[in-house]
C-alpha positions in Angstrom: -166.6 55.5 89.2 -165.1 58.4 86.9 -162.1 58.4 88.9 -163.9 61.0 91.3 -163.2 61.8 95.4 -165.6 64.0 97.2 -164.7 67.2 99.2 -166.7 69.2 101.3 -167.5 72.8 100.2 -169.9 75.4 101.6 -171.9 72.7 102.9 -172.1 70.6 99.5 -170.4 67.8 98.2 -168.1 68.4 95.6 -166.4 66.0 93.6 -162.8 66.0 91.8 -162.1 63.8 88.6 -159.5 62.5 87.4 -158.1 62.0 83.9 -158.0 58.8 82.4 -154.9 57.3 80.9 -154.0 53.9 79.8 -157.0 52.3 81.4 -156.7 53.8 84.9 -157.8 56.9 86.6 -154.9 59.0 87.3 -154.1 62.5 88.9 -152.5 65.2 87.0 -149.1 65.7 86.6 -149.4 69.4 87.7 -151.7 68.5 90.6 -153.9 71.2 90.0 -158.0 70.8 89.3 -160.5 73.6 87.5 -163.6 74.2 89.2 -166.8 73.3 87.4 -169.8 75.4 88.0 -173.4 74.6 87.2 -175.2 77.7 84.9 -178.2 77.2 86.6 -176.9 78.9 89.8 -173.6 79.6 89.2 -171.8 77.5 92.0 -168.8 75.1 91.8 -170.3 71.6 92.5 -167.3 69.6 91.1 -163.6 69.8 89.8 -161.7 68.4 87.3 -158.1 67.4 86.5 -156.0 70.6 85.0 -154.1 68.2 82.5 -151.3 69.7 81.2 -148.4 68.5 78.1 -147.0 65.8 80.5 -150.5 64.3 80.7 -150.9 64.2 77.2 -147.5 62.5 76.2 -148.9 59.5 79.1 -151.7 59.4 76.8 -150.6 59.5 73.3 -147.9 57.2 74.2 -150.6 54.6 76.0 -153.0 55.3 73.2 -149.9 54.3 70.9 -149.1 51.4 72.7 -152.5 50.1 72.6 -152.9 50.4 69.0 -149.7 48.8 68.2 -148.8 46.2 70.9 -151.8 46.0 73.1 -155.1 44.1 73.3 -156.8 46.6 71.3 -154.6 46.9 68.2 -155.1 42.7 67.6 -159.1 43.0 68.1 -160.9 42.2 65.2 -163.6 44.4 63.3 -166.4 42.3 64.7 -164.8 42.6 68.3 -164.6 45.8 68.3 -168.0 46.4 67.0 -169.5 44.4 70.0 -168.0 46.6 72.6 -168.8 49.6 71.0 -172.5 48.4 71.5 -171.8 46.7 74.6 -171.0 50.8 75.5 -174.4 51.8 73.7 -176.7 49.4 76.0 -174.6 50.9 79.3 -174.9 54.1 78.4 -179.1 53.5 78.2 -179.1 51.6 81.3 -177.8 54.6 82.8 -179.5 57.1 81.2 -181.2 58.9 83.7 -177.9 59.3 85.6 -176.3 60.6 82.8 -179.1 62.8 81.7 -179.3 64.9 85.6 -175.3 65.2 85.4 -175.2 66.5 82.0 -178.2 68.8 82.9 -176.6 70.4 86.1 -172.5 70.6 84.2 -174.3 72.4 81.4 -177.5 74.2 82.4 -180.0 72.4 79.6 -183.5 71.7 80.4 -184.0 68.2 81.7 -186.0 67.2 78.6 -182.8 67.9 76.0 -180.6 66.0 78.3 -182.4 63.0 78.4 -182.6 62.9 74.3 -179.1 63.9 74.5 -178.1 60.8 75.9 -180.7 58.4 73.5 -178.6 60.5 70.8 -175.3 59.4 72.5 -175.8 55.5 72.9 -177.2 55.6 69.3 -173.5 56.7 68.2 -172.2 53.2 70.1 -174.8 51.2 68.4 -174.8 52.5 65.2 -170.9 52.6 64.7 -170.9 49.0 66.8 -173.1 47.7 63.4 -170.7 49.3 61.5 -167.5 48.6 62.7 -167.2 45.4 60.4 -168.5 46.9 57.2 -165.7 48.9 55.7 -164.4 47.3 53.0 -161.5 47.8 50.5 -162.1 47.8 46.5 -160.4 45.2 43.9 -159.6 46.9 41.0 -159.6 45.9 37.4 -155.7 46.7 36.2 -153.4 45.4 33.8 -152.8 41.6 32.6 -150.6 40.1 35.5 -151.7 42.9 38.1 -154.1 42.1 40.9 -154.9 45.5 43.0 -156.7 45.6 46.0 -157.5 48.6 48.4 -157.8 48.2 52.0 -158.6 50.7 54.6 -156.4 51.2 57.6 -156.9 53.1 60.9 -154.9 56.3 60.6 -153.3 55.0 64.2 -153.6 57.3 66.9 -156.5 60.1 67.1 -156.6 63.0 69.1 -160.2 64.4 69.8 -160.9 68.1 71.2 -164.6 68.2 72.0 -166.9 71.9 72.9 -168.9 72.1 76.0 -172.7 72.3 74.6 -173.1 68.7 74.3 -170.1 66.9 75.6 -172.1 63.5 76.1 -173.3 63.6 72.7 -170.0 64.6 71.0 -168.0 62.1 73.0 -170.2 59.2 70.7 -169.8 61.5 67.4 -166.2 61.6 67.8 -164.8 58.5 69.2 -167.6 56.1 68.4 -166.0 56.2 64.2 -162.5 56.5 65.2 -162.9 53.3 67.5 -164.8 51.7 65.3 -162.3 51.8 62.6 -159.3 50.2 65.1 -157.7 53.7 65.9 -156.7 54.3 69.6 -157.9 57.7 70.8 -156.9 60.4 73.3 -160.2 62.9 74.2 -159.7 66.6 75.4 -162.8 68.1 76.5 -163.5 71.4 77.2 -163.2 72.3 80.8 -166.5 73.7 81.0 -168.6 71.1 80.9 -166.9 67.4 80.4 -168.4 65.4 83.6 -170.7 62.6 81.0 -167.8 62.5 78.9 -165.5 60.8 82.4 -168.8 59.0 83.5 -169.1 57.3 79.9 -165.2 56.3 80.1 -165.9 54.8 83.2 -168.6 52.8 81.5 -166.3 51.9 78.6 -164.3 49.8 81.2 -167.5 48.4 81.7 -167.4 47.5 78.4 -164.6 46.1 77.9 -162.3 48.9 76.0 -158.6 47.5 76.7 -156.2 49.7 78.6 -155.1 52.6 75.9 -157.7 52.5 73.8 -160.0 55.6 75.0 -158.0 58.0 76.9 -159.3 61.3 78.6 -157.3 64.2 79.2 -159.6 67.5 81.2 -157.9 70.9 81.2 -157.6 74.5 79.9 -157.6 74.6 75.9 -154.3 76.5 76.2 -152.5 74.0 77.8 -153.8 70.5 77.4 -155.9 70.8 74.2 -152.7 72.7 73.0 -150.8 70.1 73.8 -152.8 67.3 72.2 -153.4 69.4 68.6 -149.3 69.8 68.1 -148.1 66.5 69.4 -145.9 65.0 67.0 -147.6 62.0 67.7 -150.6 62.3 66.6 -151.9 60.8 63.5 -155.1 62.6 62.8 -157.1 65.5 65.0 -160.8 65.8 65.2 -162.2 69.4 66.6 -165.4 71.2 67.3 -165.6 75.0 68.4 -164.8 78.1 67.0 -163.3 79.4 64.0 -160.3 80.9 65.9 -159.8 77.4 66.8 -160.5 75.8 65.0 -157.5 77.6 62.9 -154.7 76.9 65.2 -155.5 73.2 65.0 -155.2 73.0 61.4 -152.4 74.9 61.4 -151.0 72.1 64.0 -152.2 69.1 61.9 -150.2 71.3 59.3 -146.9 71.4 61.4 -147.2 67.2 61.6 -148.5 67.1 58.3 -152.1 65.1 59.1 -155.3 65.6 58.4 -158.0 66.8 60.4 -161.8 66.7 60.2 -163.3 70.6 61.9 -167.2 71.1 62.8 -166.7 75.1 63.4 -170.3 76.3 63.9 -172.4 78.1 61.5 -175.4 81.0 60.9 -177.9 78.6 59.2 -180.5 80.1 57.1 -184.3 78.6 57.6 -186.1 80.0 54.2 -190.0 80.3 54.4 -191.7 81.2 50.9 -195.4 81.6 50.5 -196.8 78.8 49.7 -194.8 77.0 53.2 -197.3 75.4 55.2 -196.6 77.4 58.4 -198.5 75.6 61.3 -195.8 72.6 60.6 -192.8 75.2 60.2 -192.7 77.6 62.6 -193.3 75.3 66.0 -190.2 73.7 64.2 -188.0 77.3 63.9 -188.4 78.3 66.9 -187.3 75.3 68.1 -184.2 75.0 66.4 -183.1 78.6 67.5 -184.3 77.8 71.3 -182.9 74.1 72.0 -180.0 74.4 74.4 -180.1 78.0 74.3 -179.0 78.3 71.1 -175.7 77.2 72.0 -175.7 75.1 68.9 -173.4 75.2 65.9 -176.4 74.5 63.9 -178.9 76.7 65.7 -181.5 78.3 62.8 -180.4 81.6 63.7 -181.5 83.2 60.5 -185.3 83.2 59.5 -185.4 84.4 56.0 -189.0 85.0 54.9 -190.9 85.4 51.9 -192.1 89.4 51.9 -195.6 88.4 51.1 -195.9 86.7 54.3 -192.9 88.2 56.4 -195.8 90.2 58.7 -198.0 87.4 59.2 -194.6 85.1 60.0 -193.6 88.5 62.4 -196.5 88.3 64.6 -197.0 84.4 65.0 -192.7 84.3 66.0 -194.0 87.4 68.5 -196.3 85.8 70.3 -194.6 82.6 70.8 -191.3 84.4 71.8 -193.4 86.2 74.3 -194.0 82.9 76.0 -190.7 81.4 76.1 -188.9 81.1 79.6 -185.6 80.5 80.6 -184.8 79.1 84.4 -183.0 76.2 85.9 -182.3 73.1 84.6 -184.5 70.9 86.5 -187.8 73.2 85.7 -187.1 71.6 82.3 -188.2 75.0 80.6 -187.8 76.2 77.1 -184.2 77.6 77.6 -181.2 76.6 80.9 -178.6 79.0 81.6 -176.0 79.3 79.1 -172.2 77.8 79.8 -171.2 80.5 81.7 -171.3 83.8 82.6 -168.8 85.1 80.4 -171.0 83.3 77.3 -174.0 85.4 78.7 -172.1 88.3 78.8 -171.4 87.8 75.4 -174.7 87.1 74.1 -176.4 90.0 75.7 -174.0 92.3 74.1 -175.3 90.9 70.6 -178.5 92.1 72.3 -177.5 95.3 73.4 -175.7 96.4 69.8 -178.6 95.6 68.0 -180.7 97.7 69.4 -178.1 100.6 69.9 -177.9 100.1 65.3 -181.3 101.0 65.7 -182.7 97.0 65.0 -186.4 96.5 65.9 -186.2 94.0 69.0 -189.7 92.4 68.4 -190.2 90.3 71.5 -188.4 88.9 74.7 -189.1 86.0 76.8 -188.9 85.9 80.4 -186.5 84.4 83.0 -188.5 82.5 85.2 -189.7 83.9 88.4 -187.2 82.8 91.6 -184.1 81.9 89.4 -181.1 82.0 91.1 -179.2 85.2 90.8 -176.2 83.2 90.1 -177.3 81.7 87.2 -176.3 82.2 83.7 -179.5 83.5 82.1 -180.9 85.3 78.7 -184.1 85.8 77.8 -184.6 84.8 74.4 -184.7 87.8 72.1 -185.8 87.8 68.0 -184.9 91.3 66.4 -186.5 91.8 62.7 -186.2 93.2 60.0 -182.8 92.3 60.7 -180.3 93.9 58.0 -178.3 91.5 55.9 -174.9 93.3 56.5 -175.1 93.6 60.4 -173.5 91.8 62.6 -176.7 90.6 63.6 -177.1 89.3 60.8 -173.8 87.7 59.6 -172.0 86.8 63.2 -172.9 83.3 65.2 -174.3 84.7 68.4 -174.7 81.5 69.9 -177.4 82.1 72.1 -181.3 82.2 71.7 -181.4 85.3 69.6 -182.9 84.9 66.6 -182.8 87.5 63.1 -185.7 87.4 61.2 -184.9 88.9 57.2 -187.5 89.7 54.2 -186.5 88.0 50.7 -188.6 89.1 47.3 -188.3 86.1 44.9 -186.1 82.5 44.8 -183.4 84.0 43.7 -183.2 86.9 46.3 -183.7 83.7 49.2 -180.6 82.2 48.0 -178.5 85.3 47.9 -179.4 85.9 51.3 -178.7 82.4 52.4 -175.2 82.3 51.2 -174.6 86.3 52.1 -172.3 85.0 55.0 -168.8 82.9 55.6 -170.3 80.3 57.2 -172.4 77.1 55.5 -173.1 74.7 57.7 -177.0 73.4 57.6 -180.3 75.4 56.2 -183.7 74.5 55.6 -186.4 75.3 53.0 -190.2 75.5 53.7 -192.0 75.7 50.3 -194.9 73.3 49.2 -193.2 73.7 45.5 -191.1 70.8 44.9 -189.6 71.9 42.1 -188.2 74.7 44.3 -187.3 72.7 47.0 -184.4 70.9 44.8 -183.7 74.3 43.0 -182.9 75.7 46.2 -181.8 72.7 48.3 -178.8 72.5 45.1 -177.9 76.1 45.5 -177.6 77.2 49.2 -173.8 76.5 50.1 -174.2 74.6 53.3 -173.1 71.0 54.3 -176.6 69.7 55.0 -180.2 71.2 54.2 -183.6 69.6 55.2 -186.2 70.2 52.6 -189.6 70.8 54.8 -187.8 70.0 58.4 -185.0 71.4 60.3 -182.8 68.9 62.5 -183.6 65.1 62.8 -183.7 63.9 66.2 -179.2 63.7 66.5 -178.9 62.8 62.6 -176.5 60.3 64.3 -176.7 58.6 60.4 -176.5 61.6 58.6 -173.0 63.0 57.0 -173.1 66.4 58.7 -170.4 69.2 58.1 -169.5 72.5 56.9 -168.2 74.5 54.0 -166.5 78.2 54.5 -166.1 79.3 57.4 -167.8 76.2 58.8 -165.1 74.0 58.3 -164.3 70.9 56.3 -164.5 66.6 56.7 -167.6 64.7 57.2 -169.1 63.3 60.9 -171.9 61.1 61.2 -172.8 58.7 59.2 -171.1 55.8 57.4 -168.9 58.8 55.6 -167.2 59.5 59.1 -166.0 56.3 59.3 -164.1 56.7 55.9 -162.8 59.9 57.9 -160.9 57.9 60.0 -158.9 55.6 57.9 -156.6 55.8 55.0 -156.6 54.0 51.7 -153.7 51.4 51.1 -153.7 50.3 47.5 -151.9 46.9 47.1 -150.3 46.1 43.6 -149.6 42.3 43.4 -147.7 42.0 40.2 -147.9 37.9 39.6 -147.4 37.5 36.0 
């Protein structure tokens, strides 16, 4: 399965993948791999294929094939709907497996694996129900003119997917593309991409023709690369940083297609007075602790009313106190984060804070007997936290949170929108009035009025503004992402 072989290394197994192009398993070109290690202790338990541009003209030109002369380019909307949830049940029947994989190639608690994989078959099913319910427009014209609209698959879609959730953002991004009859090539990031192979091997299972889903592993710089500036390439789908996130547009620009870019965010969650707080801040500190806060939509920023802000201060104190980060299977409040180079990173957003002189309120612990190897922060909240810091401007993207004192509405939704990015927020007031005031005037892509994050959102339009990026996933509007509008003009007399 997956396309892997096992080797023997210090003792352990560890397995090689392969990438997958035009419905087989097949080594790379270069014949080099990239070593995967697990966060949790820091050693290489598998390796992957280190695709390069020769890889990724096998699969653009089997995903063309495919869509133009192959089995899946004459599959009807209904047909293709019934394997993407044909994919869906598979995945849930082998969710468990999935779950422990995606657990040890990323470091996330046990817990958020296992609901990152009911989140992952719900993209299958729910763009499986869809798949058939696209329709074109007729449109009222002039006498003798019939005009109808019809929307087409853009053709073939490359797909470059982060490491934080790669099960879950393999459903997100492909499930809509193949749903709408495009034929799709997948670059995943190297450090963690092991569910999104497994899963391809299930979509054989399925019943995806040869071509349709194609899997290229490798280094950004060379395969991803590859894939965002191929000339053949009819539309690009991305997730990761603004840096980027940048030189893909600027690719899609070079072939003149479009591209849909999820580039992370520093999401305001604002508490005013009258917020009922025993159902809000169980609910923030979730949002800023699930998969250690590696999470483009992490509530990263806790702006709170100044009435409350030291009663808000000491509840987040104590329950940051408790929080522990350890090894995956403890299934504890925080796993190692990707790497150690990510830790690295997010302790010196630590580190500078307190050298500006920014009160660190409360740590967590790392859990007694983790592995030196590992890839661990304890979870740090800093307040009052300047608005003009980095700490409070910068994604950290880690489980650091900035807590910030506002004075009225008005002052909440200057301090909300005080940064490039504008990607989700949420509002906590019992005022509903103010909860639509606000919810229209914070620049953001999504906001939950009373509630932060819904269980994968898997059918809610989610995407960014600024600095965030632009296009819509999720949702029946990701679907309309992924076609073009032909407008025919039947001039009968």
């Amino acid at each position: 399965m997956a396309g892997r072989t096992s080797a023997e290394r210090a003792g352990n197994s560890v397995e090689t993948y392969s990438n997958f192009i035009d419905g087989e398993w097949r080594e790379p070109q270069g014949g080099e791999t990239v070593d995967v290690m697990s966060p949790s202790d820091g050693q290489v338990f598998a390796k992957i294929a280190r695709g390069n541009a020769k890889d990724i003209d096998q699969a653009v030109a089997a995903a063309r094939n495919a869509f133009e002369e192959g089995d899946w380019g004459r599959l009807s909307a209904v047909e293709r709907g019934r394997i993407l949830m044909k994919l869906g049940e598979l995945i849930t029947q082998n969710a468990e497996d999935l779950a422990q994989l995606e657990a040890r190639d990323t470091g996330k608690p046990m817990s958020q694996a296992r609901a990152d994989m009911v989140a992952a078959a719900r993209y299958f099913e729910y763009y499986g129900s869809a798949a058939d319910k696209v329709h074109g427009d007729t449109i009222p014209f002039m006498q003798g003119y019939s005009v109808t609209t019809i929307p087409e698959p853009h053709g073939v879609t490359g797909h470059v997917i982060p490491w934080n959730y790669p099960a879950q953002m393999f459903g997100r991004t492909l499930a809509p593309a193949l749903a709408m009859g495009n034929a799709t090539v997948l670059k995943p990031a190297e450090e963690a991409c092991l569910t999104p192979l497994r899963i391809t091997a299930l979509a054989q299972e399925a019943g995806f023709p040869a071509g349709a889903i194609n899997v290229v592993t490798g280094l950004g710089e060379e395969a991803g690369a590859a894939l965002s500036g191929h000339g053949d390439i009819n539309f690009l789908a991305f997730t990761g940083s603004p840096e980027v996130g940048t030189l893909i547009q600027k690719a899609a620009a070079e072939n003149y297609i479009g591209c849909v870019l999820e580039l992370g965010g520093k999401s305001p969650q604002i508490i005013f007075a009258d917020a009922d707080l025993e159902a809000a801040l169980p609910v923030v500190l979730n949002a800023i602790v699930q998969n250690g806060g590696q999470t483009c939509s992490a509530g990263s920023r806790v702006l709170v009313e100044q009435s409350i802000f030291d009663d808000v201060v000491d509840t987040l104190k104590d329950r940051f106190s408790g929080l522990t980060a350890g090894p995956h299977d403890t299934d504890l409040n925080c796993g190692g984060l990707i790497s150690a180079g990510q830790a690295k990173r997010v302790i010196g957003f630590i580190e500078r804070a307190e050298q500006a002189g920014i009160p660190l309120l409360a740590r967590g612990k790392i859990a007694a007997g983790a592995p030196e190897g590992g890839h661990y922060v304890a979870p740090a909240l800093f307040g009052p936290v300047p608005e003009n810091s980095e700490m409070g401007r910068e994604e950290v993207f880690g489980p650091v949170l900035s807590v910030l004192p506002f004075k009225d509405e008005d002052d909440a939704v200057r301090l909300a929108n005080d940064t490039d990015y504008g990607l989700v927020a949420g509002v906590w007031t019992s005022d509903a009035g103010r909860l639509m005031r606000v919810g229209k005037r914070v620049k953001c892509g999504q906001i939950f009025l009373n509630g932060y994050g819904a269980g994968g959102g898997i059918e809610l339009p989610f995407g960014g503004v600024r600095k965030s990026g632009h296009g819509r996933e999720k949702g029946f509007e990701a679907m309309l992402e992924f076609c073009a509008t032909k407008t025919l003009v039947h001039n009968h007399g």
